[in-house]
PDB file of N, CA, C and O in Angstrom, chain B, residues numbered from 101:
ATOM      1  N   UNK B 101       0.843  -1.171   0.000  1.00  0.00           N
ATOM      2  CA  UNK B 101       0.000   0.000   0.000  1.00  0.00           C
ATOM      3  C   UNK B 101       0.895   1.244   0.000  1.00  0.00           C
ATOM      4  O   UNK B 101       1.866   1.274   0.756  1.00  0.00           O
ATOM      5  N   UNK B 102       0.544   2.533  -1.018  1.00  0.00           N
ATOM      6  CA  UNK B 102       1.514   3.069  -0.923  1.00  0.00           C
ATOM      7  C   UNK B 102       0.606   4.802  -0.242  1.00  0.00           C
ATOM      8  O   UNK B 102      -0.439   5.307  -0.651  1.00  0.00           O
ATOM      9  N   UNK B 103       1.501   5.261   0.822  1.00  0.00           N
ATOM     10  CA  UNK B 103       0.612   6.105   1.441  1.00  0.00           C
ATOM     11  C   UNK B 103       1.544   7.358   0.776  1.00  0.00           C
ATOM     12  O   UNK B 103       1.909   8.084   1.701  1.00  0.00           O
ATOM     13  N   UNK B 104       2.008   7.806  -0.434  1.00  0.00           N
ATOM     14  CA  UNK B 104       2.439   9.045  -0.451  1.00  0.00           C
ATOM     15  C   UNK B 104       2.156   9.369  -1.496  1.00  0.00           C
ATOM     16  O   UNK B 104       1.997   8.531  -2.383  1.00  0.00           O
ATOM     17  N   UNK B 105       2.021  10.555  -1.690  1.00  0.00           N
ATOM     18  CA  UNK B 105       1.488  11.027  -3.133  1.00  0.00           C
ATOM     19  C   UNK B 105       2.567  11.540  -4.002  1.00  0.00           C
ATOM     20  O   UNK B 105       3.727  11.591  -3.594  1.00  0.00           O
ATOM     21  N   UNK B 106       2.247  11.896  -5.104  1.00  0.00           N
ATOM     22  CA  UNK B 106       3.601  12.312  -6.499  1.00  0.00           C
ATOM     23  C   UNK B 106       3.635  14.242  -5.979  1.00  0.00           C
ATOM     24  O   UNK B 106       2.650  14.834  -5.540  1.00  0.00           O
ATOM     25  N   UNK B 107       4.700  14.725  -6.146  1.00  0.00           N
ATOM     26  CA  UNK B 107       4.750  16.234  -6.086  1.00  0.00           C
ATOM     27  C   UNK B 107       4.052  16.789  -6.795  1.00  0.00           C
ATOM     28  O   UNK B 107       3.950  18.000  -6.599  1.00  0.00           O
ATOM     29  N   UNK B 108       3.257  16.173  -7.935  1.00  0.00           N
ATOM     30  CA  UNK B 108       2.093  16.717  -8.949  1.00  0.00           C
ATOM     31  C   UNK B 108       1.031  16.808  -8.120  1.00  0.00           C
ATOM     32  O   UNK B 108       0.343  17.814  -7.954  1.00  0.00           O
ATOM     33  N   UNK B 109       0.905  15.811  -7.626  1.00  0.00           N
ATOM     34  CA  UNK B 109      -0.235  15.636  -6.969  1.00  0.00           C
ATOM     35  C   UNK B 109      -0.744  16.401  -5.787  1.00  0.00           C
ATOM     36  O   UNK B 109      -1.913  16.741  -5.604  1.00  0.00           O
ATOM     37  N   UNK B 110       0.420  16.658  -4.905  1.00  0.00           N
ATOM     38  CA  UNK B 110       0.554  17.551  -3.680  1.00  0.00           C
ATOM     39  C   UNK B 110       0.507  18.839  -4.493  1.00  0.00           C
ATOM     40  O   UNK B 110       0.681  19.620  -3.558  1.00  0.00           O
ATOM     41  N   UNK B 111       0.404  19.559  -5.489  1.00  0.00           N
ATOM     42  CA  UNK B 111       0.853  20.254  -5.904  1.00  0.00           C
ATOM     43  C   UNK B 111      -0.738  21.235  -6.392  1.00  0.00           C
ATOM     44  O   UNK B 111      -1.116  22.349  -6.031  1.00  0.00           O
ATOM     45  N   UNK B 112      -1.446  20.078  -7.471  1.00  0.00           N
ATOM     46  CA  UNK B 112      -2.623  20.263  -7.865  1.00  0.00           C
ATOM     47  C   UNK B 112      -3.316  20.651  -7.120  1.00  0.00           C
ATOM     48  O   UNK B 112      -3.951  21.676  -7.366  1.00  0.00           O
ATOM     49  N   UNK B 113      -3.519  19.705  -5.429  1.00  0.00           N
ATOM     50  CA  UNK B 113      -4.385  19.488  -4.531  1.00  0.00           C
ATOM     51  C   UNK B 113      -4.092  20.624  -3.297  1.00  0.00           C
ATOM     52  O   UNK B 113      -4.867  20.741  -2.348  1.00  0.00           O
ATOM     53  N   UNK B 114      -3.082  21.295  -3.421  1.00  0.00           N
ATOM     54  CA  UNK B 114      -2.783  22.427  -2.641  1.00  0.00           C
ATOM     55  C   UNK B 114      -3.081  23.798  -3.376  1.00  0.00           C
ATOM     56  O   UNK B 114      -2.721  24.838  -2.825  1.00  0.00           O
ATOM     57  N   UNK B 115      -3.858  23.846  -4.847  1.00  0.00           N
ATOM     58  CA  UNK B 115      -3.735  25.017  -5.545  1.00  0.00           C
ATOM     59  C   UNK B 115      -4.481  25.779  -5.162  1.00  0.00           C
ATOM     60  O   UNK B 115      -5.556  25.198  -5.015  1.00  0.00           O
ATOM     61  N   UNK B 116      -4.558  26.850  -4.884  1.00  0.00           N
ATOM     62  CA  UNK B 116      -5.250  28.147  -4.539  1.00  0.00           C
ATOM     63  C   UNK B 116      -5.984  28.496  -6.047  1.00  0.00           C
ATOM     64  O   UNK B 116      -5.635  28.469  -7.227  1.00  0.00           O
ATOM     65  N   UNK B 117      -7.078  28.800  -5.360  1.00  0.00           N
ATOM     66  CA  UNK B 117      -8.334  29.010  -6.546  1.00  0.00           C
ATOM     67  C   UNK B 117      -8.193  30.521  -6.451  1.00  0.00           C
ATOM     68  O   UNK B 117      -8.109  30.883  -7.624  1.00  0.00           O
ATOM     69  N   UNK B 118      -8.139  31.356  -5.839  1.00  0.00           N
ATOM     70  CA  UNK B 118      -7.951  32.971  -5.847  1.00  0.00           C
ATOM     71  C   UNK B 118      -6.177  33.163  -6.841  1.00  0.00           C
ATOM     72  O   UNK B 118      -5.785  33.697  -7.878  1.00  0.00           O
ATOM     73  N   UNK B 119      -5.774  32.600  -6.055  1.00  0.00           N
ATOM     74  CA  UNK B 119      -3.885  32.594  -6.466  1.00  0.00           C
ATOM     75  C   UNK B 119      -4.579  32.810  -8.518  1.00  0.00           C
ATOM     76  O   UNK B 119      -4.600  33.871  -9.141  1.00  0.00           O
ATOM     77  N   UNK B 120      -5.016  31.463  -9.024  1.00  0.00           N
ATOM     78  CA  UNK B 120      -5.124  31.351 -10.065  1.00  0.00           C
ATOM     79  C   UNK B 120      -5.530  32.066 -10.756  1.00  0.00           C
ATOM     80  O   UNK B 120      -5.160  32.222 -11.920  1.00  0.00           O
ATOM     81  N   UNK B 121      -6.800  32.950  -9.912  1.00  0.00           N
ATOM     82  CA  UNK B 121      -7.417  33.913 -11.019  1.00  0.00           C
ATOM     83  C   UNK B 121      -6.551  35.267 -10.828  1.00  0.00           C
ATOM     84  O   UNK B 121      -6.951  36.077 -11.664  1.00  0.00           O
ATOM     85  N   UNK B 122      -5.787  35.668 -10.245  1.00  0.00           N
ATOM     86  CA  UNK B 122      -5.078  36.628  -9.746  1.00  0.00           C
ATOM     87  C   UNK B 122      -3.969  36.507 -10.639  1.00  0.00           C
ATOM     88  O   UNK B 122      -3.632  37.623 -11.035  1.00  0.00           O
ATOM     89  N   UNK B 123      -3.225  35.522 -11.141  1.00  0.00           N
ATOM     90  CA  UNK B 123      -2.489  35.446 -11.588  1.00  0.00           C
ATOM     91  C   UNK B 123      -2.946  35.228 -13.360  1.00  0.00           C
ATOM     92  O   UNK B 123      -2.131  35.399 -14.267  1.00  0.00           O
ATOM     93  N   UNK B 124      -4.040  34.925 -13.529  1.00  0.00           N
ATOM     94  CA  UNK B 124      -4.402  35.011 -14.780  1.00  0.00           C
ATOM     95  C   UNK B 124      -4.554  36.696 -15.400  1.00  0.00           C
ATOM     96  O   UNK B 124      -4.372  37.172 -16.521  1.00  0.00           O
ATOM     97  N   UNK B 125      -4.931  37.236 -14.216  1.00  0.00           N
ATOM     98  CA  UNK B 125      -5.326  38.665 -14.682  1.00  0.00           C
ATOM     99  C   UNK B 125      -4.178  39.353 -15.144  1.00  0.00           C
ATOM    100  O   UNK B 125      -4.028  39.876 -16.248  1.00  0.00           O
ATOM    101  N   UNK B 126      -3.289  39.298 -14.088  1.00  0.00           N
ATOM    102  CA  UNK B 126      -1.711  40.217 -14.310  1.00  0.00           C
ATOM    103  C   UNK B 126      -1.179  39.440 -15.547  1.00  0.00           C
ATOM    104  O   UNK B 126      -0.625  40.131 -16.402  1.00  0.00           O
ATOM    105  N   UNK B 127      -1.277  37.998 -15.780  1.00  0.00           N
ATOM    106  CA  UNK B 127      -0.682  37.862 -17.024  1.00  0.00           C
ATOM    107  C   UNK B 127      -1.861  38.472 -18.024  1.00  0.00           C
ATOM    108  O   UNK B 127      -1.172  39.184 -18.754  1.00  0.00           O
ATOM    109  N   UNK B 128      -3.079  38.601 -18.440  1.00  0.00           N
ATOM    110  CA  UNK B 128      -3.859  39.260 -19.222  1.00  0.00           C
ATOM    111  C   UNK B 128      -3.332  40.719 -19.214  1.00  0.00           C
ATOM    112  O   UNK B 128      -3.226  41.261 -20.314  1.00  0.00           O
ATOM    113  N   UNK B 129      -3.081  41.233 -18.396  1.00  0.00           N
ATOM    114  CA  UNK B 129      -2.599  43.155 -17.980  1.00  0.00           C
ATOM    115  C   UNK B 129      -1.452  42.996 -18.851  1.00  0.00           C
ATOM    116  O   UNK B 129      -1.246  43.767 -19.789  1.00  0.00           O
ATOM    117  N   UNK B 130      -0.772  42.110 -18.595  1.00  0.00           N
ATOM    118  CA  UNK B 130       0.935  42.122 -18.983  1.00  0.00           C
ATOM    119  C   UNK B 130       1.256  42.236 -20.289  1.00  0.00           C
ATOM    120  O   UNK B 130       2.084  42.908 -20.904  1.00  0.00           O
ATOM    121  N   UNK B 131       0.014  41.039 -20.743  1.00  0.00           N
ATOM    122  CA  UNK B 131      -0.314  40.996 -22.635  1.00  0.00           C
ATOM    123  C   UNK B 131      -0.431  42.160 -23.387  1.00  0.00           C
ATOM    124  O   UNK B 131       0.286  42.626 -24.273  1.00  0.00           O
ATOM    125  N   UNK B 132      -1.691  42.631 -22.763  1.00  0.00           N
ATOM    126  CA  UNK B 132      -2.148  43.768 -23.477  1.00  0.00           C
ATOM    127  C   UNK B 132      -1.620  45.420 -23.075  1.00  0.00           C
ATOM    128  O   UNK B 132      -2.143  46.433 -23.540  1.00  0.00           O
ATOM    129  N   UNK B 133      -0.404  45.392 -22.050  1.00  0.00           N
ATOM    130  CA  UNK B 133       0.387  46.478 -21.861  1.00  0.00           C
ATOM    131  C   UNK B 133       1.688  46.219 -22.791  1.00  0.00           C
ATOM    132  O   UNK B 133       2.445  47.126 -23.136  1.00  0.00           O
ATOM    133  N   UNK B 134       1.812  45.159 -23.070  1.00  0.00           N
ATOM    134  CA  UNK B 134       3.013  45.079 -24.183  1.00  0.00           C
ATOM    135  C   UNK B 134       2.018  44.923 -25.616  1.00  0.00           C
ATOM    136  O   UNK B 134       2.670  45.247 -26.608  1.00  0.00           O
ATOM    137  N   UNK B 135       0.888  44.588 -25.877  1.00  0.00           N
ATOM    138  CA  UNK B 135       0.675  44.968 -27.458  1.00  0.00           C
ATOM    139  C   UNK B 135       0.447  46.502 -27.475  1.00  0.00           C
ATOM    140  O   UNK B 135       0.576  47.224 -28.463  1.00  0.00           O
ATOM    141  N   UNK B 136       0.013  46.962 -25.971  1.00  0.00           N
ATOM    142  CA  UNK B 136      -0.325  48.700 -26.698  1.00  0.00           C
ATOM    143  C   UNK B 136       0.841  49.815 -26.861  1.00  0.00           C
ATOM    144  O   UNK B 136       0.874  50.931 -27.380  1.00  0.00           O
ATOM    145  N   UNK B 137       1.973  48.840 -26.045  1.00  0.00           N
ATOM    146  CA  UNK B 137       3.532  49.404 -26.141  1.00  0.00           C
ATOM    147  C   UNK B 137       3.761  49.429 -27.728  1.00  0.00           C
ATOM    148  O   UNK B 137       4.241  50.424 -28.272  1.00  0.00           O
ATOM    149  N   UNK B 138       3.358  48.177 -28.507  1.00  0.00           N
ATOM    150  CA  UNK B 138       4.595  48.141 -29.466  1.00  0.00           C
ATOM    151  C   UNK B 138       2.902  48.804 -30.173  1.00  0.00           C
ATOM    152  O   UNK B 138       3.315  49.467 -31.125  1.00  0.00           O
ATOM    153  N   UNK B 139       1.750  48.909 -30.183  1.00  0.00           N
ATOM    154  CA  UNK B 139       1.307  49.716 -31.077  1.00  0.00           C
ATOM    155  C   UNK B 139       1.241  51.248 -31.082  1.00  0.00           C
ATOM    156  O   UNK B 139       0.726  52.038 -31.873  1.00  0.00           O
ATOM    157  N   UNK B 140       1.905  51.407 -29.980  1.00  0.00           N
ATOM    158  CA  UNK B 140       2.384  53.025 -29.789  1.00  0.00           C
ATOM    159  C   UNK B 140       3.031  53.189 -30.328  1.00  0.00           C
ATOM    160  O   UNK B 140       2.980  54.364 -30.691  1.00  0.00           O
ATOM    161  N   UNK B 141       4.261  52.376 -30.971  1.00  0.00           N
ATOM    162  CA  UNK B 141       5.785  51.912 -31.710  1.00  0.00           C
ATOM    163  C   UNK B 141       5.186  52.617 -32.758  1.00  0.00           C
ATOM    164  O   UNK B 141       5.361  53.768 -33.157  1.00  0.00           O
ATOM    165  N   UNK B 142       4.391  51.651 -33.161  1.00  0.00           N
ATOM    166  CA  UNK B 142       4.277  51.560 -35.063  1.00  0.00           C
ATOM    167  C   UNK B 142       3.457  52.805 -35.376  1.00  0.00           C
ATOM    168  O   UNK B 142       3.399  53.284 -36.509  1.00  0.00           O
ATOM    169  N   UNK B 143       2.825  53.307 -34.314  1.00  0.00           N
ATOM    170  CA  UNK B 143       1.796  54.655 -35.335  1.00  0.00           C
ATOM    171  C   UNK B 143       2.885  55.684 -34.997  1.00  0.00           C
ATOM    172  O   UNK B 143       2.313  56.769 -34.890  1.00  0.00           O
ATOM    173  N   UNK B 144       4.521  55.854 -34.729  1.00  0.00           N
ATOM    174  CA  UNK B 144       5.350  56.696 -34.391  1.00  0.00           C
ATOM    175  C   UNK B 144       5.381  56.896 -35.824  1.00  0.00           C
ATOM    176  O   UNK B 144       5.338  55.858 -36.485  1.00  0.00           O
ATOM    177  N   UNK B 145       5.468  58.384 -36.686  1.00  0.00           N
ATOM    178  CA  UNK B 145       6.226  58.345 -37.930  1.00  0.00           C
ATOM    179  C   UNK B 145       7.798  58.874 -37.471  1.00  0.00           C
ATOM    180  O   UNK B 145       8.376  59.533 -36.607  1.00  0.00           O
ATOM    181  N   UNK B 146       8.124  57.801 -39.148  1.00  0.00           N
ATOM    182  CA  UNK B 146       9.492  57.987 -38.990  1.00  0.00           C
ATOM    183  C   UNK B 146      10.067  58.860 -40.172  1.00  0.00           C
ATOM    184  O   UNK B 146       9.704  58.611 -41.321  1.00  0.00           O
ATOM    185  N   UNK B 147      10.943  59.865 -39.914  1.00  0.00           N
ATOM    186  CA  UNK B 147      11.386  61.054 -40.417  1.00  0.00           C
ATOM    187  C   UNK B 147      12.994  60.147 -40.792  1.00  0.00           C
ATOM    188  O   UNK B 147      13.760  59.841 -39.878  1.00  0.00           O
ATOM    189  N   UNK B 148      13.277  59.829 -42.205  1.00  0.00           N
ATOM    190  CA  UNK B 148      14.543  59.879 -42.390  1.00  0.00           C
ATOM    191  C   UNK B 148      14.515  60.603 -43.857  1.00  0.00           C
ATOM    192  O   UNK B 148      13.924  60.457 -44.927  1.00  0.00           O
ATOM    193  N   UNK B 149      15.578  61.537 -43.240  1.00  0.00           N
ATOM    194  CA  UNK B 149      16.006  62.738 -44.368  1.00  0.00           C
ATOM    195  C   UNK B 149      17.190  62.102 -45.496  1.00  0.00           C
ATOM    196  O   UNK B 149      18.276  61.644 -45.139  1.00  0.00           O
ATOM    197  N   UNK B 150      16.924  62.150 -46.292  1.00  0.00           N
ATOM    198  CA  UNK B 150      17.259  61.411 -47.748  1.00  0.00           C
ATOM    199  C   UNK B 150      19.020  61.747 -48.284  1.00  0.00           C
ATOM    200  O   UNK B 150      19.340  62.889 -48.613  1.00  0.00           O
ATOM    201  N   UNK B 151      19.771  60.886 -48.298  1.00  0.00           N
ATOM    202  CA  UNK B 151      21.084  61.249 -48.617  1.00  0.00           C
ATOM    203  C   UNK B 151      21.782  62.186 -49.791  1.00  0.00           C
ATOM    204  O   UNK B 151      22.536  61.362 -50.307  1.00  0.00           O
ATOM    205  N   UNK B 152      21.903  62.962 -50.246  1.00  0.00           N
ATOM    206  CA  UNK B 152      22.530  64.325 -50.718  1.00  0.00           C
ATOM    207  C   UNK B 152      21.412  65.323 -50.977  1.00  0.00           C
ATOM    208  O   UNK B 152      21.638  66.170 -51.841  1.00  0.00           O
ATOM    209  N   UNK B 153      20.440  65.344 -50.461  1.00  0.00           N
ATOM    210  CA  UNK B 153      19.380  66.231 -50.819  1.00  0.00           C
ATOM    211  C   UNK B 153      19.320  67.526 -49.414  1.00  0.00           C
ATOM    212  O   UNK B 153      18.365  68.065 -48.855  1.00  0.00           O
ATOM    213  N   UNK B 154      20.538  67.631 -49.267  1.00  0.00           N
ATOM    214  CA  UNK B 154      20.636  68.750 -48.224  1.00  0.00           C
ATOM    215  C   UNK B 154      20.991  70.351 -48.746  1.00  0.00           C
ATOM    216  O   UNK B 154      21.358  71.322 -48.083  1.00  0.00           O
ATOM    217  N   UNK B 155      20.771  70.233 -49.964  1.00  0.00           N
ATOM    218  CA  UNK B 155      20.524  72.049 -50.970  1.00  0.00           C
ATOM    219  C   UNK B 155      19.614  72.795 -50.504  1.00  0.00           C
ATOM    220  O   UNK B 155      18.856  72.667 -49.543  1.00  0.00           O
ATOM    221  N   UNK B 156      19.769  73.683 -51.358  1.00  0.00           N
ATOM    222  CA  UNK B 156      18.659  74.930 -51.027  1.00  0.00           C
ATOM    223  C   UNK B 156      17.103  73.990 -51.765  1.00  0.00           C
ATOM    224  O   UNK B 156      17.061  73.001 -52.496  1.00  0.00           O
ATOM    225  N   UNK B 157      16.300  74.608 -51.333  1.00  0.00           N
ATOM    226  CA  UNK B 157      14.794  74.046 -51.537  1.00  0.00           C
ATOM    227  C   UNK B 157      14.581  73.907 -52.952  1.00  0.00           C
ATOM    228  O   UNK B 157      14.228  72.767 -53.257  1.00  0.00           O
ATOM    229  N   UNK B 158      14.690  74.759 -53.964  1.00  0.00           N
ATOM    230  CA  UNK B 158      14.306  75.443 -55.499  1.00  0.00           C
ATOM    231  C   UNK B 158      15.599  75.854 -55.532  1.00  0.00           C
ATOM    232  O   UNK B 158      16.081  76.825 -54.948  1.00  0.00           O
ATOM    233  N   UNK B 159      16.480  74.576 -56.689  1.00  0.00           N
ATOM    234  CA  UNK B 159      17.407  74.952 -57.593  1.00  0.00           C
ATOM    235  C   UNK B 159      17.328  76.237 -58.685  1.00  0.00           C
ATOM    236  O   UNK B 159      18.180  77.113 -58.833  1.00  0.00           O
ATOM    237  N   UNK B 160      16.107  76.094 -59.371  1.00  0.00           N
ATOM    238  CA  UNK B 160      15.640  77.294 -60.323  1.00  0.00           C
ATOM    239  C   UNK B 160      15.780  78.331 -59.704  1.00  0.00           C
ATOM    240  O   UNK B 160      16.434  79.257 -60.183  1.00  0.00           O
ATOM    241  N   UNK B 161      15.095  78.416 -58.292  1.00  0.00           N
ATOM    242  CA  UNK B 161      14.672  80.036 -57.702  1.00  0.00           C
ATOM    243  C   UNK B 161      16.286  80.548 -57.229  1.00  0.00           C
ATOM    244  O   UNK B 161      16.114  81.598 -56.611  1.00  0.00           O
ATOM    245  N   UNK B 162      17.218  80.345 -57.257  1.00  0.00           N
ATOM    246  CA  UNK B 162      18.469  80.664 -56.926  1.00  0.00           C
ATOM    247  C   UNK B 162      19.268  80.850 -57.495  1.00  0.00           C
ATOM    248  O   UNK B 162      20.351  81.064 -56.950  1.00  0.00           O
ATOM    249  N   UNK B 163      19.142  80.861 -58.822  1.00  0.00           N
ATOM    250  CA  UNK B 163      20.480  81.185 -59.816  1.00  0.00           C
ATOM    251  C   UNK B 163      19.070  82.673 -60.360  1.00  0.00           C
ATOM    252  O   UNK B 163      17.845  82.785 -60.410  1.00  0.00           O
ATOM    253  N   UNK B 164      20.258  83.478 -60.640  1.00  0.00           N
ATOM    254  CA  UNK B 164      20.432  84.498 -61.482  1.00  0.00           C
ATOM    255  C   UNK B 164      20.858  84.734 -62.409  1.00  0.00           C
ATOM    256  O   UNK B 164      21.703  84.034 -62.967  1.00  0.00           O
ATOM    257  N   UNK B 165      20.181  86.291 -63.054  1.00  0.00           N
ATOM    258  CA  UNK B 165      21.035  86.309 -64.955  1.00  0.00           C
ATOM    259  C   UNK B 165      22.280  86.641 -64.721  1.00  0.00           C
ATOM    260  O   UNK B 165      23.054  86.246 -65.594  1.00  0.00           O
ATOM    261  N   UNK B 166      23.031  87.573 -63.344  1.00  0.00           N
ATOM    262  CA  UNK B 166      24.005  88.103 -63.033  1.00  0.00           C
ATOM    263  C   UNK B 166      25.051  86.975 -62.870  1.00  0.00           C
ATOM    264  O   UNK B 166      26.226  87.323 -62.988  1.00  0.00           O
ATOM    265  N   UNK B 167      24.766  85.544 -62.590  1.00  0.00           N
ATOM    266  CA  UNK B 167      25.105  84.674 -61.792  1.00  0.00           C
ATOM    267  C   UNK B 167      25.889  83.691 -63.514  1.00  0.00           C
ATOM    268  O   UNK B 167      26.883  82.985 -63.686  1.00  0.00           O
ATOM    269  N   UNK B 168      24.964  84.102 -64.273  1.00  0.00           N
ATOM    270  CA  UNK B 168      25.738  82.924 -65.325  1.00  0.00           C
ATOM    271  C   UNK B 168      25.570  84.289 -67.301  1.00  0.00           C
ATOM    272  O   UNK B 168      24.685  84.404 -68.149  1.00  0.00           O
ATOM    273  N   UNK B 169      26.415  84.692 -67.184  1.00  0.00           N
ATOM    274  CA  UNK B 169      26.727  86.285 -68.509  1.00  0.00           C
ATOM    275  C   UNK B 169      26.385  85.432 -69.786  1.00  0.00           C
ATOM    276  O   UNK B 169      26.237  84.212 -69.854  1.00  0.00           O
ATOM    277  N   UNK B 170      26.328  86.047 -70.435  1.00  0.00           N
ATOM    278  CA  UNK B 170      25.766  85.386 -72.281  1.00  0.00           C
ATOM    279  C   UNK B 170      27.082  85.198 -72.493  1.00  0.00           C
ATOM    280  O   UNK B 170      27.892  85.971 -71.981  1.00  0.00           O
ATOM    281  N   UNK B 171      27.593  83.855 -73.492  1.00  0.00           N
ATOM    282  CA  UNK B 171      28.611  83.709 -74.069  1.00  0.00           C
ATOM    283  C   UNK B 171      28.512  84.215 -74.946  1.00  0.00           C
ATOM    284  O   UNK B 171      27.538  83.769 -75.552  1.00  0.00           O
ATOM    285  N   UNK B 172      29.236  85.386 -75.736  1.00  0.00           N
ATOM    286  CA  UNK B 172      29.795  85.860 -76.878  1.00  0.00           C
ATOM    287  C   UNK B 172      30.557  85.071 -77.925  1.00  0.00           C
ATOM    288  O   UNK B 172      31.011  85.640 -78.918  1.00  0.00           O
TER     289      UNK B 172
END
């Protein structure tokens, strides 16, 4: 006859029914504070300024007639 039980067993049969739902919640909180983290992420716009395009605004609007004489 065997009088001892498996550590599963002691384990199951000692579980706290409050513990469980308490702990279901904070992991539910935990979920949905990290999806609204990373969807805060993604509606961030992202500003990257484009490689040699650091000129004046309007090439045209900046040259002058003084700036380039009639070839003769």
């Amino acid at each position: 006859m065997k009088n001892y039980e498996s550590t599963y067993a002691l384990l199951v049969r000692s579980e706290e029914k409050n513990r469980s739902v308490l702990e279901t919640v904070v992991c539910a909180l935990l979920i949905l504070s990290i999806v609204f983290s990373i969807w805060q992420f993604v509606q961030q716009p992202v500003r990257i300024p484009a490689a040699g395009l650091q000129g004046p605004p309007c090439v045209a609007c900046t040259t002058t007639v003084a700036d380039h004489p009639a070839r003769s």
